[in-house]
PyMOL CGO cylinders between C-alpha atoms (Angstrom):
from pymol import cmd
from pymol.cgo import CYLINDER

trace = [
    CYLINDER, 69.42, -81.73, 130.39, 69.04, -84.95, 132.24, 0.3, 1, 1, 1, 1, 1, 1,
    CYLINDER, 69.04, -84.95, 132.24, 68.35, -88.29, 129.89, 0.3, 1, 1, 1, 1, 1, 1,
    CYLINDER, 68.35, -88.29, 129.89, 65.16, -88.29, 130.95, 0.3, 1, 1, 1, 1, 1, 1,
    CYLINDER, 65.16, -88.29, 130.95, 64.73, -84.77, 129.22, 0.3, 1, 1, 1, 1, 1, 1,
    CYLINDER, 64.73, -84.77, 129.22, 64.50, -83.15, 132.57, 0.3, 1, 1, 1, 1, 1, 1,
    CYLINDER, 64.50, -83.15, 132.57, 65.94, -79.44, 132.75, 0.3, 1, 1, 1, 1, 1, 1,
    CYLINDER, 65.94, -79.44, 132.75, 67.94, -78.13, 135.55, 0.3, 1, 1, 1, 1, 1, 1,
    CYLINDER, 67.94, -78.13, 135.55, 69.11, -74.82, 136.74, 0.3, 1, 1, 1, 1, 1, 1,
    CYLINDER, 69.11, -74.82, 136.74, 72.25, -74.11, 138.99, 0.3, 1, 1, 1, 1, 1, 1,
    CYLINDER, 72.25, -74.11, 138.99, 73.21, -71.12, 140.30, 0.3, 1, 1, 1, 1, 1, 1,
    CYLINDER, 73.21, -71.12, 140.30, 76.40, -68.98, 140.84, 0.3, 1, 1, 1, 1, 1, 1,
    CYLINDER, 76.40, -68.98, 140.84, 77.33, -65.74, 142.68, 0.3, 1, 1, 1, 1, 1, 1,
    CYLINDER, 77.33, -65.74, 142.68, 80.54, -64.00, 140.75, 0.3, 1, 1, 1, 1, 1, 1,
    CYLINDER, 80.54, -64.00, 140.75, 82.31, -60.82, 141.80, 0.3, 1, 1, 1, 1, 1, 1,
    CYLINDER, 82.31, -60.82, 141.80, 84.12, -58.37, 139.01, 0.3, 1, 1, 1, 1, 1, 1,
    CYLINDER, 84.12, -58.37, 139.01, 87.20, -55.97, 140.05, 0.3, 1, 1, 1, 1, 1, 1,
    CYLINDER, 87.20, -55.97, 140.05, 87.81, -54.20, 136.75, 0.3, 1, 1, 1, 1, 1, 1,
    CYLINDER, 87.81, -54.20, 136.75, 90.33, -51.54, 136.20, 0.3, 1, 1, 1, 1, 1, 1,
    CYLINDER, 90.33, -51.54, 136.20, 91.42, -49.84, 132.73, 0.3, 1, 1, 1, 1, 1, 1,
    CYLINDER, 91.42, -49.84, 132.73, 93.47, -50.81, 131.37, 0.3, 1, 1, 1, 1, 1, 1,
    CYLINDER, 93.47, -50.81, 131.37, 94.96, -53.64, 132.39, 0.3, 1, 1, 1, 1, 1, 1,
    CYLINDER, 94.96, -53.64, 132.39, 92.83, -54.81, 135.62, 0.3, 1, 1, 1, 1, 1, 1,
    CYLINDER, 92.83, -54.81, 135.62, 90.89, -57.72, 135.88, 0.3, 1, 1, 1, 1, 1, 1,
    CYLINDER, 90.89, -57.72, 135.88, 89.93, -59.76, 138.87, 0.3, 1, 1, 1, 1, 1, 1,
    CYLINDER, 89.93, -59.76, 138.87, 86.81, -62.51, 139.14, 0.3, 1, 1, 1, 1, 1, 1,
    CYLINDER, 86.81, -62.51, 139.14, 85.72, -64.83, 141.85, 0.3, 1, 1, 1, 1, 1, 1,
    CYLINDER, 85.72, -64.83, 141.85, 82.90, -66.87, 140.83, 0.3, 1, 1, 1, 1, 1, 1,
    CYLINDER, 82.90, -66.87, 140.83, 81.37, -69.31, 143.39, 0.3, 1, 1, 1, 1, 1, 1,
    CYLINDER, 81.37, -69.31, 143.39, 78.43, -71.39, 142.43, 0.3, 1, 1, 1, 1, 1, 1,
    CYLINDER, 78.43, -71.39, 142.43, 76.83, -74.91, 142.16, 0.3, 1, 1, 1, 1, 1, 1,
    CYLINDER, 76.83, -74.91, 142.16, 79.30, -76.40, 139.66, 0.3, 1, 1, 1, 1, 1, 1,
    CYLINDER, 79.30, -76.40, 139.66, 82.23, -75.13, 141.69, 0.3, 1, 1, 1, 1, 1, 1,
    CYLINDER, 82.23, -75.13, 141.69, 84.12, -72.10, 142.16, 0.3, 1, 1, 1, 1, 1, 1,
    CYLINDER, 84.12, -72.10, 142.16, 86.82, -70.59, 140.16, 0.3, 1, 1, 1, 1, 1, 1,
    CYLINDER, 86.82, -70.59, 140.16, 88.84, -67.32, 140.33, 0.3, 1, 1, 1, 1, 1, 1,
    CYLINDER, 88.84, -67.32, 140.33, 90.73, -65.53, 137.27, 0.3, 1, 1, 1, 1, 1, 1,
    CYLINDER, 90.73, -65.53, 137.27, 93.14, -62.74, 137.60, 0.3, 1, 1, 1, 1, 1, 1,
    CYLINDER, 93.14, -62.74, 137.60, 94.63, -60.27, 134.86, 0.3, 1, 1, 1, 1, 1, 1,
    CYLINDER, 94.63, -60.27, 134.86, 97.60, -57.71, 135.76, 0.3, 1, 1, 1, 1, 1, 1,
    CYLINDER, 97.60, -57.71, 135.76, 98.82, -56.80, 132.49, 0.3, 1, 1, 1, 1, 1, 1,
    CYLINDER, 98.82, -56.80, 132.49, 101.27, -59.37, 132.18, 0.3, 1, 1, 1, 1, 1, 1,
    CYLINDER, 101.27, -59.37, 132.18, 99.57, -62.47, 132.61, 0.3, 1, 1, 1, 1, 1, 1,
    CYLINDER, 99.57, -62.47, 132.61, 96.47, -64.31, 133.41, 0.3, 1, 1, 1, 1, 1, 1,
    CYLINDER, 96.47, -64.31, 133.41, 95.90, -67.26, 135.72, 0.3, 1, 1, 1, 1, 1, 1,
    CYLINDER, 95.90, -67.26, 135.72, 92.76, -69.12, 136.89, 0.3, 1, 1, 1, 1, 1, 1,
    CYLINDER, 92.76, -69.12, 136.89, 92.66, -71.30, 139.62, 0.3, 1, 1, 1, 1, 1, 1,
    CYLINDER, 92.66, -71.30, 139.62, 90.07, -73.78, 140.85, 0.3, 1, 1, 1, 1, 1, 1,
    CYLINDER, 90.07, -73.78, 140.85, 90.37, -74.02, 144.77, 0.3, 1, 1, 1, 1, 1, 1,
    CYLINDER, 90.37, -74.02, 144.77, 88.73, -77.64, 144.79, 0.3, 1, 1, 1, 1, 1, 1,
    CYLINDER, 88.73, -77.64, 144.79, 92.70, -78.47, 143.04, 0.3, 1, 1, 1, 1, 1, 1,
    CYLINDER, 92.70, -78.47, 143.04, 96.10, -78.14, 143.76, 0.3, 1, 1, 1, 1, 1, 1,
    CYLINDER, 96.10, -78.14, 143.76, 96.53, -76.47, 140.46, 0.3, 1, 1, 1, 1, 1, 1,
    CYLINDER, 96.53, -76.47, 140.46, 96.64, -72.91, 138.51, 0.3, 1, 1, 1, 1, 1, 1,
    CYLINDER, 96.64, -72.91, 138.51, 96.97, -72.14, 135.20, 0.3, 1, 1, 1, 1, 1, 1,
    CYLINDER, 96.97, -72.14, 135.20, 99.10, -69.00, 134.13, 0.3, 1, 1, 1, 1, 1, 1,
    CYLINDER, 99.10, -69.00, 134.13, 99.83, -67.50, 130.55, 0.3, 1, 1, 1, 1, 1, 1,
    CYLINDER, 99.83, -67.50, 130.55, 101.83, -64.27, 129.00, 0.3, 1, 1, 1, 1, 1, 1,
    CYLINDER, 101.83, -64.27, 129.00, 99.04, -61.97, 128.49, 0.3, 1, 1, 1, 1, 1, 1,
    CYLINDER, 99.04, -61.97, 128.49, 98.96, -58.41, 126.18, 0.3, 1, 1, 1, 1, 1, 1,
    CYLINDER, 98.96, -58.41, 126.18, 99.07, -55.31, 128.13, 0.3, 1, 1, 1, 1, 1, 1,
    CYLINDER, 99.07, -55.31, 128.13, 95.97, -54.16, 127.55, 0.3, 1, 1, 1, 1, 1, 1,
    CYLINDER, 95.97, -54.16, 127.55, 92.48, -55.89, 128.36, 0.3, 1, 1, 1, 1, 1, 1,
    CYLINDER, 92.48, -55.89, 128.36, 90.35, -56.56, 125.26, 0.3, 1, 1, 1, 1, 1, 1,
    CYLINDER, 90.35, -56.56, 125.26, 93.92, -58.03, 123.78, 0.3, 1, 1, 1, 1, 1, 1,
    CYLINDER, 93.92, -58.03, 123.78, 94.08, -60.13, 126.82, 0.3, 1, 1, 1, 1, 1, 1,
    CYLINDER, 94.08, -60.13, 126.82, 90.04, -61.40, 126.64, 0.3, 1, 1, 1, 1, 1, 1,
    CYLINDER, 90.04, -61.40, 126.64, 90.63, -62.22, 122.83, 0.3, 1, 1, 1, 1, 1, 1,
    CYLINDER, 90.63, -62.22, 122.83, 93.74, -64.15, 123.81, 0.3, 1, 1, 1, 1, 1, 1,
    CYLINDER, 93.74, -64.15, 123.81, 92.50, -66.03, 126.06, 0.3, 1, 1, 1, 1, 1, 1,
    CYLINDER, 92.50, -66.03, 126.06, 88.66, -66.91, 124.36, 0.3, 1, 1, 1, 1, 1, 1,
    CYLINDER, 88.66, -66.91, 124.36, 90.73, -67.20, 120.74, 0.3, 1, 1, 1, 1, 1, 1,
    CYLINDER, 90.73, -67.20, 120.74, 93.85, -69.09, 121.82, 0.3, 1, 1, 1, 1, 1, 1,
    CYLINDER, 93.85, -69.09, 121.82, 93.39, -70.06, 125.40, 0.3, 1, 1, 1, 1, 1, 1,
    CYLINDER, 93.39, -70.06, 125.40, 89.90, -71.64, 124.53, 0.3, 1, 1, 1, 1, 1, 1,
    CYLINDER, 89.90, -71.64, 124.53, 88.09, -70.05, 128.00, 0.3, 1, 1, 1, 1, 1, 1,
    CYLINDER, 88.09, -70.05, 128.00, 85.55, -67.84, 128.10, 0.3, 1, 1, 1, 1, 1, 1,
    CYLINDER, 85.55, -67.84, 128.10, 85.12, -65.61, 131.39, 0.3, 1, 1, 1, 1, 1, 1,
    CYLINDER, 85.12, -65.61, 131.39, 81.57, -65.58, 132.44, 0.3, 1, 1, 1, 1, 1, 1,
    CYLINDER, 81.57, -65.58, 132.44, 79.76, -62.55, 130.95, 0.3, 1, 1, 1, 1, 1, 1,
    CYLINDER, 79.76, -62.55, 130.95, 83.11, -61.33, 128.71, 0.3, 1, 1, 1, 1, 1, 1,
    CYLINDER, 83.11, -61.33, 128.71, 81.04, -59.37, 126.28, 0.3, 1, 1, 1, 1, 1, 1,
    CYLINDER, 81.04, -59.37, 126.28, 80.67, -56.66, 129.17, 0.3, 1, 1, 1, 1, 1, 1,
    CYLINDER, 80.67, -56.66, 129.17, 84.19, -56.68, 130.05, 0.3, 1, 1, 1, 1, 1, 1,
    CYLINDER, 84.19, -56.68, 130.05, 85.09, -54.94, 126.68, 0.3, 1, 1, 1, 1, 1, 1,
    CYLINDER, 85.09, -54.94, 126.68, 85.87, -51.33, 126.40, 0.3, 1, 1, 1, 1, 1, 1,
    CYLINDER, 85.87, -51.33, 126.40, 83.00, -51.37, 123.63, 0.3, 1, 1, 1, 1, 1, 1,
    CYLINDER, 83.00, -51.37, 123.63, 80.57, -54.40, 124.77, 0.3, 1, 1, 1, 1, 1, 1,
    CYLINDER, 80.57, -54.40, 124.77, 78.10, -53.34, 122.22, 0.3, 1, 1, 1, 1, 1, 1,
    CYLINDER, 78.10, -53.34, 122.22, 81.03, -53.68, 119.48, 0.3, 1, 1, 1, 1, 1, 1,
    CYLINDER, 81.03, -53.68, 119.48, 81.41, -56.89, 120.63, 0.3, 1, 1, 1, 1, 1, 1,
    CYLINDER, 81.41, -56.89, 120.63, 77.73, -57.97, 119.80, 0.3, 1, 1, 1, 1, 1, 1,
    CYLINDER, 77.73, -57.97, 119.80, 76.71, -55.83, 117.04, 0.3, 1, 1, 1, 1, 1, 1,
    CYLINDER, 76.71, -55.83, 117.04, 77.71, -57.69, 114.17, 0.3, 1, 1, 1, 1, 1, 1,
    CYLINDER, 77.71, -57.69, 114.17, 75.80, -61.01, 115.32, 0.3, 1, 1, 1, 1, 1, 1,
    CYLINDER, 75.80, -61.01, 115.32, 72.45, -59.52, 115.99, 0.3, 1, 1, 1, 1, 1, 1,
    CYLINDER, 72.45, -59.52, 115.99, 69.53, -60.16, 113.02, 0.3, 1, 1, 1, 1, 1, 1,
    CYLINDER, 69.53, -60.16, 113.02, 66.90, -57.79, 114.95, 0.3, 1, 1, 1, 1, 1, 1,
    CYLINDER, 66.90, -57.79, 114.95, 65.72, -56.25, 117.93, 0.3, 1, 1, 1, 1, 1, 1,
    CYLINDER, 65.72, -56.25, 117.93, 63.49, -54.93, 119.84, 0.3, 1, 1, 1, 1, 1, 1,
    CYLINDER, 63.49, -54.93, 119.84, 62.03, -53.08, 122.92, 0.3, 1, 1, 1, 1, 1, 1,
    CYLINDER, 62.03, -53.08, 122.92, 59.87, -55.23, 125.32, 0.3, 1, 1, 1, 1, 1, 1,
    CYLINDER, 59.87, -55.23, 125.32, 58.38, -52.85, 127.87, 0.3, 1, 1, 1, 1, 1, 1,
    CYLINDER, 58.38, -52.85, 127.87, 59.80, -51.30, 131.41, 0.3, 1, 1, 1, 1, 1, 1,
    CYLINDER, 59.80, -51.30, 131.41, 59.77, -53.43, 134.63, 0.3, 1, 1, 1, 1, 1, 1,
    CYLINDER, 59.77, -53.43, 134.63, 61.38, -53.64, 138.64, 0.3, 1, 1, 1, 1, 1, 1,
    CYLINDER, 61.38, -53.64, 138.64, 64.10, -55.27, 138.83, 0.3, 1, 1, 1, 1, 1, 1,
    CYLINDER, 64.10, -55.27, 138.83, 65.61, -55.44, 142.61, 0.3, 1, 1, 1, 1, 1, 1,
    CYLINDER, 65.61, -55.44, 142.61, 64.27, -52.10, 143.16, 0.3, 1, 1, 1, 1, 1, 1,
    CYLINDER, 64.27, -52.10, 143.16, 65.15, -50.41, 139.96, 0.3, 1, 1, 1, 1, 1, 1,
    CYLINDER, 65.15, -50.41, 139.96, 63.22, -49.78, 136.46, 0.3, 1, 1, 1, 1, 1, 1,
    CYLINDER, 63.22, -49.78, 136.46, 64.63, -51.05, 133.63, 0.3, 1, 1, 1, 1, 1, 1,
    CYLINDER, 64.63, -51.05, 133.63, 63.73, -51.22, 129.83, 0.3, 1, 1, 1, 1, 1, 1,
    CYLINDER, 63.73, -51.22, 129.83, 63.97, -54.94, 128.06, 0.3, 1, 1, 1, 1, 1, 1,
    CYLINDER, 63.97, -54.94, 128.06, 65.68, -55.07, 124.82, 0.3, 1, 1, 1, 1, 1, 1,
    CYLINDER, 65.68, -55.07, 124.82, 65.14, -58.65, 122.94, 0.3, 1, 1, 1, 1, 1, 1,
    CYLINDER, 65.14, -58.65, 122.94, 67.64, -59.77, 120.49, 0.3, 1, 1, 1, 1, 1, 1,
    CYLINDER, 67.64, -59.77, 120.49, 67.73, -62.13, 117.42, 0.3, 1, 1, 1, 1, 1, 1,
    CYLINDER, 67.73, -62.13, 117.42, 70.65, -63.72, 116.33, 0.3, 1, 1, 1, 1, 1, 1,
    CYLINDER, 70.65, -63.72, 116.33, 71.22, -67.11, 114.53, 0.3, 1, 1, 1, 1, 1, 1,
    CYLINDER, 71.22, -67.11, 114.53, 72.63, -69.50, 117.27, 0.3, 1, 1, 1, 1, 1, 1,
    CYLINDER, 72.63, -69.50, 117.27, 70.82, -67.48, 120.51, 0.3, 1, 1, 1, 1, 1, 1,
    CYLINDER, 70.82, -67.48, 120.51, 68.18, -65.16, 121.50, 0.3, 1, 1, 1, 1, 1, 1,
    CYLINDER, 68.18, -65.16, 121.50, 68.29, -62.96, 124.57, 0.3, 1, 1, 1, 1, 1, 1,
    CYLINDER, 68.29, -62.96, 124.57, 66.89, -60.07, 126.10, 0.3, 1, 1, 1, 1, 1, 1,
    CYLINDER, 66.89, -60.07, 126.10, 68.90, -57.71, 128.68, 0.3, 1, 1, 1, 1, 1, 1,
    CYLINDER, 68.90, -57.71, 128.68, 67.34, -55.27, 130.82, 0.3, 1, 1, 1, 1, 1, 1,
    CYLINDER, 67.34, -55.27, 130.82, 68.99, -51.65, 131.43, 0.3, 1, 1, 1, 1, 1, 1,
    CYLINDER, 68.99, -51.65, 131.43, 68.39, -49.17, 133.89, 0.3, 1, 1, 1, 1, 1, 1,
    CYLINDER, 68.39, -49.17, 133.89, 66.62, -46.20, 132.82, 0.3, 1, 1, 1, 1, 1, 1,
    CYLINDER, 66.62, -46.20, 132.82, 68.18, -44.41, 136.41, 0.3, 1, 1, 1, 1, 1, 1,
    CYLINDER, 68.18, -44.41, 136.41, 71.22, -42.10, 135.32, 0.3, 1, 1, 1, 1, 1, 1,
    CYLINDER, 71.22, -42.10, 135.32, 73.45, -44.89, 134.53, 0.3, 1, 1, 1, 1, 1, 1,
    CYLINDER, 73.45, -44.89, 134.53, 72.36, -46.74, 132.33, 0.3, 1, 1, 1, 1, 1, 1,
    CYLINDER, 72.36, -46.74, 132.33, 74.01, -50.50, 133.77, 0.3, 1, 1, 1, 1, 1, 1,
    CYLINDER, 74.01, -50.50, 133.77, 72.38, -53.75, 132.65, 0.3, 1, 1, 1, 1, 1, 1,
    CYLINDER, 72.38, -53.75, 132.65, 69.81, -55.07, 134.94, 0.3, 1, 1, 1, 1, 1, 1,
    CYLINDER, 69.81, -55.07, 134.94, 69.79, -58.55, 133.66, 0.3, 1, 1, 1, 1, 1, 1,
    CYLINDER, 69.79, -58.55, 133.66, 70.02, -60.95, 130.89, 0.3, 1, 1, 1, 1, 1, 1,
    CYLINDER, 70.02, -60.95, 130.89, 68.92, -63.66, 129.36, 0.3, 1, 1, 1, 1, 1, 1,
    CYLINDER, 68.92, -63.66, 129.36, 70.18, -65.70, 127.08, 0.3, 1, 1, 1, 1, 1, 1,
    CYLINDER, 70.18, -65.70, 127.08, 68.51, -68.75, 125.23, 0.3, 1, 1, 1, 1, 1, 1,
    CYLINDER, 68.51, -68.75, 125.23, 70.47, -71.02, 122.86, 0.3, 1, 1, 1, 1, 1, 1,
    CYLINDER, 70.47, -71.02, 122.86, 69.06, -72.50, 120.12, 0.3, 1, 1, 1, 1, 1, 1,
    CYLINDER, 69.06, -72.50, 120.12, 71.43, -74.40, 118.69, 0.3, 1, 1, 1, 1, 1, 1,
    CYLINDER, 71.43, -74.40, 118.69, 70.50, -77.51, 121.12, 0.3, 1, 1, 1, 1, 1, 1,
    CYLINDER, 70.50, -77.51, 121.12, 66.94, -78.53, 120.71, 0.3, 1, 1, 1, 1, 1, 1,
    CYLINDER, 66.94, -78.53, 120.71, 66.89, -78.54, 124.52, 0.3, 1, 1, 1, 1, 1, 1,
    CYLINDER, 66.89, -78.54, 124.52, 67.21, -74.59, 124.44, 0.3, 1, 1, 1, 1, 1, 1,
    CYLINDER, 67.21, -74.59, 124.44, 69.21, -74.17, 127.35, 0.3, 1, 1, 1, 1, 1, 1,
    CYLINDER, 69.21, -74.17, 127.35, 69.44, -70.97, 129.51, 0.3, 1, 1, 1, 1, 1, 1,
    CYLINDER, 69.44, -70.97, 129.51, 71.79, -68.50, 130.96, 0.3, 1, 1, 1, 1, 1, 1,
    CYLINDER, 71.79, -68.50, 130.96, 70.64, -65.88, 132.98, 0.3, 1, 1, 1, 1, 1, 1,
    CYLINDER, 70.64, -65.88, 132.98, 72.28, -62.98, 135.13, 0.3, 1, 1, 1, 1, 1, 1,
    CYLINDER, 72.28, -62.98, 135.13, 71.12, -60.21, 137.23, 0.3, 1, 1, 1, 1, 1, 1,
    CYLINDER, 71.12, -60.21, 137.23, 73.26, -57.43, 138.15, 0.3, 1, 1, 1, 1, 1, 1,
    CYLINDER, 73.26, -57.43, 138.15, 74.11, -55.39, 141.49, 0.3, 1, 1, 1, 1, 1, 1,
    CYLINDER, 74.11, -55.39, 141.49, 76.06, -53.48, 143.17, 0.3, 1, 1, 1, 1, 1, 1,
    CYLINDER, 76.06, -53.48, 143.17, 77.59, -51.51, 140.39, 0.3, 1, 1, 1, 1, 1, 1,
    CYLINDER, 77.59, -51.51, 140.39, 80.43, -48.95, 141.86, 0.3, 1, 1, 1, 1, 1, 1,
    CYLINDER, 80.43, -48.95, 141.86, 82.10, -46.66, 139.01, 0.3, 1, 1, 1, 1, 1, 1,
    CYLINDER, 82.10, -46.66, 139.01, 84.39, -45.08, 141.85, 0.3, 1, 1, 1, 1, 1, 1,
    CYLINDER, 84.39, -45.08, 141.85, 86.08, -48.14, 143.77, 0.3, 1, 1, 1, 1, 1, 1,
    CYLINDER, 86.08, -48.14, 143.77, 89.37, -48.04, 145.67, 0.3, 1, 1, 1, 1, 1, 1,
    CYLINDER, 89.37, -48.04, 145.67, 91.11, -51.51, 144.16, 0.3, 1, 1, 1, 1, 1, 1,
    CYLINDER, 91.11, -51.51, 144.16, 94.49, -52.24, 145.42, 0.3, 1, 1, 1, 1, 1, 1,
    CYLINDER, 94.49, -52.24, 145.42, 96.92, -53.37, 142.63, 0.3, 1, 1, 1, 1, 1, 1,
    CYLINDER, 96.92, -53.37, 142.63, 97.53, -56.53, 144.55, 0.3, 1, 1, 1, 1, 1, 1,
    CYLINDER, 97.53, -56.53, 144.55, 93.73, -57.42, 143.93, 0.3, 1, 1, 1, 1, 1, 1,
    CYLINDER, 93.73, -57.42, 143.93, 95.28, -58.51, 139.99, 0.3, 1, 1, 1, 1, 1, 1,
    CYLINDER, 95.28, -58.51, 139.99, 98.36, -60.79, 141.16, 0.3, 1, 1, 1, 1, 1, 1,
    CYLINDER, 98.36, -60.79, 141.16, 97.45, -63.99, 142.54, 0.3, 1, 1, 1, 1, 1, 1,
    CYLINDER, 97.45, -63.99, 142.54, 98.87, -65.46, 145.14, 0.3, 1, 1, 1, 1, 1, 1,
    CYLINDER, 98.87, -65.46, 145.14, 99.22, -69.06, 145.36, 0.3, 1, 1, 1, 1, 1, 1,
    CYLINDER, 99.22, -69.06, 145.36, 100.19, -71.15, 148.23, 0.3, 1, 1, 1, 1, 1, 1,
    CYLINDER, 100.19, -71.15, 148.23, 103.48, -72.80, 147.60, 0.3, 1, 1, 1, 1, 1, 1,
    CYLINDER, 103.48, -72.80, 147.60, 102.01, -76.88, 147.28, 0.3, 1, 1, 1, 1, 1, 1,
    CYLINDER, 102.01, -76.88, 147.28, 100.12, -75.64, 144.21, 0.3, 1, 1, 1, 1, 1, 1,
    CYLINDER, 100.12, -75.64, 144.21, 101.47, -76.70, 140.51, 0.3, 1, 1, 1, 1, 1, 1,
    CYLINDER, 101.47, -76.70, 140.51, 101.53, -74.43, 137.69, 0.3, 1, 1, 1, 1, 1, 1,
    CYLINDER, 101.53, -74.43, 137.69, 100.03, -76.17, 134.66, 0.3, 1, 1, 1, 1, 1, 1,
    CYLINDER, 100.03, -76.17, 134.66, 99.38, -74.70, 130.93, 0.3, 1, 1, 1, 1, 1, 1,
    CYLINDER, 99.38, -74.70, 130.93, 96.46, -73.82, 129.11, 0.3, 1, 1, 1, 1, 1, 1,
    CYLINDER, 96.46, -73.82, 129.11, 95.72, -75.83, 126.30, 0.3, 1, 1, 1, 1, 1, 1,
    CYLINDER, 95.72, -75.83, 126.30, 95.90, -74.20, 123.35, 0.3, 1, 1, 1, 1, 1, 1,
    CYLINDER, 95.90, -74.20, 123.35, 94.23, -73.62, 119.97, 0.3, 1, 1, 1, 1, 1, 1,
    CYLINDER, 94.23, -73.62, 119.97, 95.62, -74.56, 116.54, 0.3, 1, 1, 1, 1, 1, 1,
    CYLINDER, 95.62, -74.56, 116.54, 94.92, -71.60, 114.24, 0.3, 1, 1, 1, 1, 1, 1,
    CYLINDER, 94.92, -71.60, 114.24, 94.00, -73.87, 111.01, 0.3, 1, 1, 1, 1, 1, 1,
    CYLINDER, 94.00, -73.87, 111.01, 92.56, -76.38, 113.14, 0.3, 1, 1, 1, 1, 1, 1,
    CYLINDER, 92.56, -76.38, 113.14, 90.76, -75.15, 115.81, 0.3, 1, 1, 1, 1, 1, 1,
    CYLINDER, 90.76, -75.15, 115.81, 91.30, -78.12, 117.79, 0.3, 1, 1, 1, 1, 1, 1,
    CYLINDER, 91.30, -78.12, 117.79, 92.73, -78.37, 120.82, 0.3, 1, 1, 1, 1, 1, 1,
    CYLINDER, 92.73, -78.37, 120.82, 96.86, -79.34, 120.71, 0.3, 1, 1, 1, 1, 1, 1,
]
cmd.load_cgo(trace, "trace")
């Protein structure tokens, strides 16, 4: 939200490589700058390529230990993390007040059912393909917790449940000028930043 109460909207493209269980690659490019995140089991960096900079931690070996490290103690957030758990609805269940269905629709060429969802701080919808997999379509998410009700929404393609990923696609590697930096950290009884 501008001061003048105007809303605005940017836009970003971002690319998942995802392999069980301890994979994780994404390269997200949009308006507010790009960013790319890696995972190999061992650590996790994230690198900005508008700096000379990286970030790189001691990770768990396996992924949903890594994304609750890093959201819980790192204090970032991958875009869309809730579907990079082995259980995404796990991850959501406990938050939700009510639901339910909104109707069929096209979506880039495929039908998909809308679910809506109530939950204290956000609503959102997400739309899943009624094909045989069953792979979100979109989402929507509204938060409510700013009287400006700001947006996020996604739409999903190119799904591949078979892909040939080279283990090298989860180890960065930098170019030698770059400086390794920390994540700030969370205090556990304070939740503020250290």
């Amino acid at each position: 939200m501008l001061p003048t109460g105007q809303k605005l909207q940017f836009s970003a493209v971002e690319n998942i490589a995802l392999q069980r269980p301890n994979g994780l690659y994404i390269e997200w490019s949009g308006d507010l700058g790009d960013r790319r995140f890696w995972y190999n089991g061992k650590t996790v960096s994230i690198y900005d390529p508008s700096t000379v900079f990286y970030g790189a931690d001691a990770a768990p070996p396996a992924l949903d230990d890594m994304l609750d490290k890093v959201i819980k103690q790192l204090n970032f957030t991958p875009p869309l993390t809730d579907f990079l758990y082995s259980d995404p609805y796990k991850s959501v269940r406990g938050t939700i007040q009510y639901g339910f269905v909104t109707g069929d629709t096209q979506i880039n060429g495929r039908s998909c059912r809308g679910l809506a969802f109530v939950e204290k701080h956000i609503d959102w919808q997400i739309w899943i393909d009624t094909g045989p997999q069953p792979v979100p379509c979109k989402l929507l998410i509204t938060y409510k917790n700013n009287s400006a009700l700001p947006q996020f929404s996604a739409i999903f393609s190119d799904w591949d449940f078979a892909p040939r990923i080279a283990a090298s696609v989860f180890t960065p590697e930098f170019p030698p000028e770059l400086q390794k930096i920390p994540f700030a950290t969370v205090s556990a009884s304070a939740g503020a930043k250290q």
